[in-house]
C-alpha positions in Angstrom: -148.8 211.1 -65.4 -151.4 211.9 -62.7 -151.1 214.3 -59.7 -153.2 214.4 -57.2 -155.0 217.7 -56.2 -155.1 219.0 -53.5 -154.0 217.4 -51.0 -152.1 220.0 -49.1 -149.5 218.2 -46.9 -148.8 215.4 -49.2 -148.5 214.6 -52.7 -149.5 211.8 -55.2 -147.9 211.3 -58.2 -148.3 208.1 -60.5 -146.1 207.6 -63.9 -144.7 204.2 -65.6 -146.3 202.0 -62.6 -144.3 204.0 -59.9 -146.5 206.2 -57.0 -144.3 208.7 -55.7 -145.7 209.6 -52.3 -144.4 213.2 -51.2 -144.7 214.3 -47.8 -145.0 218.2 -48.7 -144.1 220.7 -46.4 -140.9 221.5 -46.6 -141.0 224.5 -45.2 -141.4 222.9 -41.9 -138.9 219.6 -42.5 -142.0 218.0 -43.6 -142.5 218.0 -40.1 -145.5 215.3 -39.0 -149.5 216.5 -38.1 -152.1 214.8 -37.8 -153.6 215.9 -41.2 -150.6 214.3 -42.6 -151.2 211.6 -41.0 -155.0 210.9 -42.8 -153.1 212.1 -45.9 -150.4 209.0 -45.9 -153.3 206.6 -45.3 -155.6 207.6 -47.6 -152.6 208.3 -50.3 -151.8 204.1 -49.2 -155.6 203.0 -50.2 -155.4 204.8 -53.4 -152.0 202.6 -55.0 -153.7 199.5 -53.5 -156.5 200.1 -55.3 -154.7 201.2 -58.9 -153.6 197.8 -60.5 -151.2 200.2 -62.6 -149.1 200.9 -59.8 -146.0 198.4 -59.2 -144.0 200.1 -56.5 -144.8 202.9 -53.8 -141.7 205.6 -53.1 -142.0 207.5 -50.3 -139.8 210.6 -49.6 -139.7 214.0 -48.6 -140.2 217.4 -50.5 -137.0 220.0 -49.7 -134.3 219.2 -48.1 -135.5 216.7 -45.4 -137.5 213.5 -45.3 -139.1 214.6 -41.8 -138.4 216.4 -39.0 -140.7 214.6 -36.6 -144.2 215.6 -34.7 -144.6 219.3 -34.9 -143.9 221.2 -31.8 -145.3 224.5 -33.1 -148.7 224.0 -33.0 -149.5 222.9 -29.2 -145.5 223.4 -27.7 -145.2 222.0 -24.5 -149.0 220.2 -24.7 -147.3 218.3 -28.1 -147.6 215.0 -26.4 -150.1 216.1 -23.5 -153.0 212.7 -23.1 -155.1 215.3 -21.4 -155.0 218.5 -24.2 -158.7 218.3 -24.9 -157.8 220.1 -28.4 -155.1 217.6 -29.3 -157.6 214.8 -28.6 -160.6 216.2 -30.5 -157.9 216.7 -33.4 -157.2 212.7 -33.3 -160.7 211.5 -32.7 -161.4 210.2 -36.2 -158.6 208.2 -35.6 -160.9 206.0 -33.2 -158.8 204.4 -29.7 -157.6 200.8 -28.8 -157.9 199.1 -25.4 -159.6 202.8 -24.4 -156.9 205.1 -25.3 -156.4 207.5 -28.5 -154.6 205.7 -31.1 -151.0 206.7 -31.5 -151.3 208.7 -35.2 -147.7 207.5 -36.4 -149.0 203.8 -36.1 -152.1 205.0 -37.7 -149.8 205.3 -40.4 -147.4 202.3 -40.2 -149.9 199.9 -40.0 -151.1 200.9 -43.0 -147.9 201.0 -44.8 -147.4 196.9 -43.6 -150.7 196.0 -45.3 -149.7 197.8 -48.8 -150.1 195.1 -51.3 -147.3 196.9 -53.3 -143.9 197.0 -52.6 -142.4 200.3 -50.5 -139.4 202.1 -50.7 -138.2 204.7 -48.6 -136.0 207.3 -49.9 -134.5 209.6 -47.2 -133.0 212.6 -48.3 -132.2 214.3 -45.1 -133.2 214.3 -41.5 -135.6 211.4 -40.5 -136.3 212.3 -36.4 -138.9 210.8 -34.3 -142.0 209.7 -36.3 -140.0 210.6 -39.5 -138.1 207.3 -39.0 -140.4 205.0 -37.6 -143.0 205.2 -40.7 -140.4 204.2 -42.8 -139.8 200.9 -40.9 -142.4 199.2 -42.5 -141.4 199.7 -45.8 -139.5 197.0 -48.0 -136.6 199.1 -49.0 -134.7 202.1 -47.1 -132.2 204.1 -49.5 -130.7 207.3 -47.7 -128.3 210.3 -49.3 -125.2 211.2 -47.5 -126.9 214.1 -45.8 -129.5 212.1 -44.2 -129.6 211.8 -40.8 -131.3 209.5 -38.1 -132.7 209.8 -34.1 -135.2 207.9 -32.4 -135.3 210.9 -29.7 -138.3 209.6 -27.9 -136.4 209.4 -23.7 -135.3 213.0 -24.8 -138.9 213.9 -25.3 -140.2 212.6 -22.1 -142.3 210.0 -24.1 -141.8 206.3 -25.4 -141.3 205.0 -28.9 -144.5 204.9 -31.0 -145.5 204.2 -34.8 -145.2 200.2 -33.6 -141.4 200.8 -33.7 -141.0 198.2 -30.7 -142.3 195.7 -33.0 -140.9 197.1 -36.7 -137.5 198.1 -34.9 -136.2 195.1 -33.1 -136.7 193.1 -35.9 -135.1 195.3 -39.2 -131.9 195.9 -36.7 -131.7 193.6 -33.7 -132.7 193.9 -30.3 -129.0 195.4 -28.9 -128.8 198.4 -31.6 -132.8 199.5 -31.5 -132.6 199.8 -27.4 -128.6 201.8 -28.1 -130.6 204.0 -30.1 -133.9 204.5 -28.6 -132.4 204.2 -24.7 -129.8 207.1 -25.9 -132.3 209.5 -28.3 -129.2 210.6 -29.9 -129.0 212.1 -33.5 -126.9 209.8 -35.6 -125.2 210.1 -39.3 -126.3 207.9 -42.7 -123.2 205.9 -42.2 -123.9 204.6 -38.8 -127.3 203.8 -40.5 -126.1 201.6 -43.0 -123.9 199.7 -40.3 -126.7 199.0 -38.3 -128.7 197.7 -41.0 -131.3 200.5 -40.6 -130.9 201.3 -44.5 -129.5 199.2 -47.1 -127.8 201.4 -49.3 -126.1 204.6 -49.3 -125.9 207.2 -51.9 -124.3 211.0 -52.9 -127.4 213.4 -52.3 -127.6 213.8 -56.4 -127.8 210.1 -56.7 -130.9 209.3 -54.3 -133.7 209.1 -56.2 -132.3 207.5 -59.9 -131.3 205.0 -57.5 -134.4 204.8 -55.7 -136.3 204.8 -59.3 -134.2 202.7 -60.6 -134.8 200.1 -57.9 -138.3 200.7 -58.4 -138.6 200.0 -62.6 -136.6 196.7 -61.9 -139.5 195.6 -60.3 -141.8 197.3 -62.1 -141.0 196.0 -65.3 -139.4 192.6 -64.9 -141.8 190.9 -61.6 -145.0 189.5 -61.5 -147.2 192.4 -59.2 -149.1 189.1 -57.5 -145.9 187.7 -56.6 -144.0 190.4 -55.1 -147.7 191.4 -53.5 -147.7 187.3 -52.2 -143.9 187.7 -51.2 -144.7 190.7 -49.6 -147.1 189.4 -47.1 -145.5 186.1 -46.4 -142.2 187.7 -45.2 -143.7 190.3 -43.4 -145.9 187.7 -41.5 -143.5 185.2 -41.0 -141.3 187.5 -38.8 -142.9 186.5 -36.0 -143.8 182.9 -37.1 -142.9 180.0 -34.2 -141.7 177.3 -36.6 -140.0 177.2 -40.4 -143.1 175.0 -40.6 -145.2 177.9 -40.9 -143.5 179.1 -43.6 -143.2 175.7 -45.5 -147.1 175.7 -44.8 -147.3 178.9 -46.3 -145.3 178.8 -49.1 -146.9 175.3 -50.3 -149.8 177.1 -50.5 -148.6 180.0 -52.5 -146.9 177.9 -54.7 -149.7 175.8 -55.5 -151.9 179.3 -56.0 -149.6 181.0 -58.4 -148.7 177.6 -60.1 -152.8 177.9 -61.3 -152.4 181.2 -62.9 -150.9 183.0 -66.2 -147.8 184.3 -64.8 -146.3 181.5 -63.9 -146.9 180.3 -67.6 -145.6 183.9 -69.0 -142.5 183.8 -66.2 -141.2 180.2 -67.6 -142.1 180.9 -71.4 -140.3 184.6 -71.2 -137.2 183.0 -69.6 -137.0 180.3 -72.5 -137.2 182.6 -75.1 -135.1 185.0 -73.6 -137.4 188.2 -73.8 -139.1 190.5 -71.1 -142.2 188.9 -69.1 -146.0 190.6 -69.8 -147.6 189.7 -67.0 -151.2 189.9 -66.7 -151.8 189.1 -63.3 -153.8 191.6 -61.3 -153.4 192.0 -57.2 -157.0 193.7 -57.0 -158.5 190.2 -58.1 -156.6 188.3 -55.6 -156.6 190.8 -53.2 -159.4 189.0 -50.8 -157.1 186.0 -51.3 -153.4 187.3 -49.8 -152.7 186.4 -46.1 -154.2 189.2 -44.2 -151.0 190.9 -42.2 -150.7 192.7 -40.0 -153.5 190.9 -37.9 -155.7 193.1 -35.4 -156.0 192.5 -31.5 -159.6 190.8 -32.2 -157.7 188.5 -33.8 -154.9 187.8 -32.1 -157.4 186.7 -28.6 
């Protein structure tokens, strides 16, 4: 087991090929900054770059996932383009097309280029930012006491974290815009029914069924595959033609079909045993379809 020290607003811990991401400060909701923010990202290049980890879990320390931006630094200047403390603050975080660069997509975008699986386990509210950076993940897994709000009208601002893209597309255009155009606060139920999460669980049952979710993969799937598989849905979301995929997926199959865990997948299946794969993503890495593609490269 290894745990990450410091950093202060968010924990790393790595056991059995499972990173545990923590946002940590529950004494606040685990409510969002901009330190948090470098912390998620930087947290995101260290399991892409540990072969060991299989899965990334990201939840929440206490007794919320998170709360949102935090209103208790600047107040009414939160959101405020023109707060000359709030931009110095964000200016690592560089601009695009001239203007500051929104910190929760900061963070999104790096969760849609992990090369490892993600899933999100909410264990209470998940307001504002606190849902959107979980729409990138693979897997969303929510207790009974969690609860939901994309609360950005009743903030005086518009969604953020590349929710107009992520959102649309996890739930369908009529329920994102009932959700955002309201900024109400709904319950885990309603979340399940719009497709938001995709299971449901008692409080004391969130996270061994979150890491149970996580060691099936873990310990049955090749990590190139699943990092492969990854990618290709993700980018095919927004693909013209099934052509693209069938392009795609020709060429995947073909790659993995020349390595050893395609070999080790048939052979464990035929004598009915557990699969050692031996694969690693860091030596394919330069390989995988890059997703989510920059502007530049979108002109």
């Amino acid at each position: 087991m290894r745990v990450t020290e410091p950093p202060s607003e968010v924990r790393v811990e790595v056991n059995d090929g499972i990173a545990v991401i923590m946002l940590s400060r529950p004494e606040k909701l685990n409510a969002f900054t901009t330190q948090m923010a470098r912390e998620l990202v930087a947290a995101f290049d260290s399991t892409d770059a540990d072969d060991a980890v299989r899965v990334v879990v990201l939840t929440g320390a206490g007794r919320g996932f998170c709360a949102g931006a935090d209103m208790s630094v600047r107040g009414t200047a939160t959101f405020d383009a023109n707060n000359s403390e709030r931009l110095a603050e964000r200016a690592d975080l560089g601009t695009i097309d001239g203007v500051l660069r929104d910190s929760g997509g900061y963070v999104t975008l790096r969760i849609a280029a992990s090369l490892k699986p993600v899933i999100v386990a909410i264990n209470g509210p998940a307001v504002g930012v606190g849902v959107t950076m979980t729409l990138p993940a693979d897997i969303r897994i929510a207790s009974d006491t969690a609860k939901f709000g994309f609360v950005f009208a009743r903030r005086g601002i518009v969604p953020e974290a590349a929710s107009t893209w992520f959102l649309p597309r996890v739930v369908g255009i009529s329920q994102a815009m009932e959700w955002v155009a309201t900024g109400r606060i709904f319950c885990a139920e309603e979340a399940l029914a719009g497709g938001l999460i995709s299971r449901l669980v008692p409080e004391e049952e969130l996270m061994p069924t979150v890491m149970e979710v996580a060691h099936e993969i873990a310990e049955n799937t090749s990590a190139l595959s699943v990092a492969l598989s990854r990618r290709m849905m993700w980018s095919m979301l927004s693909a013209a033609s099934p052509w693209e995929a069938h392009r795609l997926e020709s060429w995947g199959i073909a790659r993995t079909g020349q390595g050893k865990d395609s070999l080790e997948g048939v052979a464990s299946f035929l004598e009915n045993r557990r699969p050692e794969f031996l694969e690693r993503v860091s030596e394919h890495a330069a390989a995988l379809p890059s997703w989510p593609a920059r502007p530049e490269e979108l002109r």
